[in-house]
N, C-alpha and C positions, 0 to 999 in steps of 0.2 A: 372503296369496296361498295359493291350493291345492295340492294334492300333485302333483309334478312324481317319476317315473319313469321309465324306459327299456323299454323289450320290444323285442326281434328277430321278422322276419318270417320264418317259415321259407319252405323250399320252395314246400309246399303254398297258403299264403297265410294261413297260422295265426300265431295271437298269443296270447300267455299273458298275461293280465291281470295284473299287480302285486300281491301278496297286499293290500299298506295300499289299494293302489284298491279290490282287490273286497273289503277290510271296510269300508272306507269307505262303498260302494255297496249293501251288505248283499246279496253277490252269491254264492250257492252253485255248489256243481254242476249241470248242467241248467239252469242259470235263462239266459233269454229277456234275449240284449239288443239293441239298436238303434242305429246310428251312423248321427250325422248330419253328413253336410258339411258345413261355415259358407261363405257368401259369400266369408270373407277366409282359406281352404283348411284351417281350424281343424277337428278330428273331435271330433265330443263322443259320450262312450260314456254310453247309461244303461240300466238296467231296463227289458226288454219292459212298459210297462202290461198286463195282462190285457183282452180286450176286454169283459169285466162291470164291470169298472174305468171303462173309458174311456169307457163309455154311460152308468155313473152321471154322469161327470165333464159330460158334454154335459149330461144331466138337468140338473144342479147348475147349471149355466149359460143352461139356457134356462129354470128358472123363477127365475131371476134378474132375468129381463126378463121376467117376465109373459105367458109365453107359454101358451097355452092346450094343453096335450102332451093331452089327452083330444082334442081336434077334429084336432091332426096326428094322431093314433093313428086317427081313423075315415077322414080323409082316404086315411092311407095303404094300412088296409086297403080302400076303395073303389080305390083306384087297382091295387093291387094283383090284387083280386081282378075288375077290367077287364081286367087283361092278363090274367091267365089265362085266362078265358074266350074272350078273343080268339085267344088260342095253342093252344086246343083245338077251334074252327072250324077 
């Protein structure tokens, strides 16, 4: 089983994170995190990804499936560069 801890909610809605959590989590000062509610009312806390992080991550998975990111990269810029001009009429 995983580390199990206590923290109190203050006033403001603040929570001190656990020290063994946040070495656990490799969690500084200033660092980026995210909670997410579970269906079954469970919070899971983790490290903000960076989003140069996250777009590798997408990368990493869409040529995993053989996807052609050179043809979405012109689509997008065609598409993009539609609306603009269209927003500029």
């Amino acid at each position: 089983m995983g580390i199990t801890e206590d923290a109190t909610i203050t006033s403001k809605g603040q929570i001190t994170i656990p020290k063994e959590i946040r070495d656990a989590l490799g969690l500084d000062a200033g660092t980026e995190v995210e909670f997410v509610l579970e269906d079954d009312g469970s919070v899971r806390v983790r490290p903000k990804e960076p989003p140069t992080e996250r777009l590798q991550g997408i990368r990493e998975r869409l040529t995993d499936r053989d996807v052609d990111l050179a043809a979405m990269r012109r689509e997008s810029k065609r598409a993009w560069g539609g609306k603009e001009r269209e927003e500029r009429l």
